[in-house]
FIKE-890875 format. One record per residue (C-alpha): residue in one letter; x, y, z. Coordinates in pm, whole numbers, padded with zeros to 5 digits. Last residue first. Layout:
resn a&px X&py Y&pz Z
...
//
This chain:
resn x&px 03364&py -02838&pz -00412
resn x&px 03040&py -02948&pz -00485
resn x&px 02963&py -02983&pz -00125
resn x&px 03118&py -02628&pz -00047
resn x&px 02884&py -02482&pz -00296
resn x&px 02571&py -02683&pz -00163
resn x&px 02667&py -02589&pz 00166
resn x&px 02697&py -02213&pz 00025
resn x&px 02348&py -02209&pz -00123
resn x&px 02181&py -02305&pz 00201
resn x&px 02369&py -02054&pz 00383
resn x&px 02249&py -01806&pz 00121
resn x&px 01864&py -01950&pz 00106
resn x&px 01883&py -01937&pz 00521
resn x&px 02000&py -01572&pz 00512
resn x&px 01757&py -01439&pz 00249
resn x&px 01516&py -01589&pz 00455
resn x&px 01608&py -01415&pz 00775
resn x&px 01677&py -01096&pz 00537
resn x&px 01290&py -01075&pz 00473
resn x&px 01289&py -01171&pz 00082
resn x&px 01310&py -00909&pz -00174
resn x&px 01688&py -00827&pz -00180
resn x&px 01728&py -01194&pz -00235
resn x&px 01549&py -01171&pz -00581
resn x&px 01723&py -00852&pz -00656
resn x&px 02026&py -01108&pz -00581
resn x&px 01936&py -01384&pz -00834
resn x&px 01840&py -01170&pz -01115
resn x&px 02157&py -01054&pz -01066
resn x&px 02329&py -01357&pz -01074
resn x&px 02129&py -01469&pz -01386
resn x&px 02261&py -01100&pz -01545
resn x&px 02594&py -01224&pz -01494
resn x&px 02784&py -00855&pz -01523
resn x&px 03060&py -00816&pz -01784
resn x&px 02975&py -00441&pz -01911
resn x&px 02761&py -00588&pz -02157
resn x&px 02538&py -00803&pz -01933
resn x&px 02519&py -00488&pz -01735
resn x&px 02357&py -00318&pz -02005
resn x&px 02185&py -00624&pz -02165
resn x&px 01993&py -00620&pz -01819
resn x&px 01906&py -00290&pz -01792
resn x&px 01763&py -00309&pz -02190
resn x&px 01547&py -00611&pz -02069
resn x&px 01404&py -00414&pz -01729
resn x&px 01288&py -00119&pz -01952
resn x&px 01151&py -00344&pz -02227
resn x&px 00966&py -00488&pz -01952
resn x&px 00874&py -00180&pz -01780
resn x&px 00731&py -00043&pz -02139
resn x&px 00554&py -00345&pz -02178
resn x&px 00357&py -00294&pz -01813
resn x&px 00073&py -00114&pz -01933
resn x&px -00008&py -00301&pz -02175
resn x&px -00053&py -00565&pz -01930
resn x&px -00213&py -00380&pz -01718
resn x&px -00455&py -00313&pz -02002
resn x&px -00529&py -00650&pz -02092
resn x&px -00571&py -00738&pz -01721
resn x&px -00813&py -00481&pz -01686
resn x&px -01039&py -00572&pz -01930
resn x&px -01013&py -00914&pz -01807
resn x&px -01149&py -00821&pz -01527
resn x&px -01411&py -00622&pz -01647
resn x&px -01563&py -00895&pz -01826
resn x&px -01540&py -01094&pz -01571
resn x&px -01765&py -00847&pz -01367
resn x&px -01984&py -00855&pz -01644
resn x&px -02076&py -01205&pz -01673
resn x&px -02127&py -01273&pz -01278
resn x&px -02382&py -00962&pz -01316
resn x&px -02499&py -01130&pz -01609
resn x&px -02516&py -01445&pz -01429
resn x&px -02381&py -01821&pz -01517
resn x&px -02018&py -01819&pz -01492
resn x&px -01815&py -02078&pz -01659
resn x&px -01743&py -02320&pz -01351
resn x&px -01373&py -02436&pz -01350
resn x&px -01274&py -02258&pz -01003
resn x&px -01634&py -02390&pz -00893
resn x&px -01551&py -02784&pz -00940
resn x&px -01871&py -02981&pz -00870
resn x&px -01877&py -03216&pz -00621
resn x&px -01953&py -03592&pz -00712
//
């Protein structure tokens, strides 16, 4: 039976430390990034209250992300299925 290293606790000080200092820095990017959130939740309540689906924008920054071939085949994709439902 093969041991399972992602599960492994780590065994050496230097091992030890360095996930130490990981987490470290997780906790403070995460601090780090509550302003941002709040930020991107008061955005959204804004458009949401001047009559903007804030799903459907969440939706097209998504799409603005992808390469545009994707973004292409996941909006033809999504109009088949619109057409089908029709």
């Amino acid at each position: 039976m093969s041991q399972d290293t992602e599960s492994s606790p780590p065994t050496t000080g230097t091992t030890l430390a360095d996930l130490k200092n990981i987490l470290l820095r997780l906790d403070a990017i995460d601090h780090e990034m509550q302003p941002l959130k709040e930020e991107l939740r008061d955005t959204f309540a804004a458009a949401k209250e001047k009559g903007f689906n804030p799903k459907l924008i969440r939706k097209l920054v998504s799409l603005r992300r992808q390469a545009t071939d994707e973004a292409r085949a996941e909006l033809d994709t999504l109009a088949t299925w619109i057409e089908t439902l029709r």
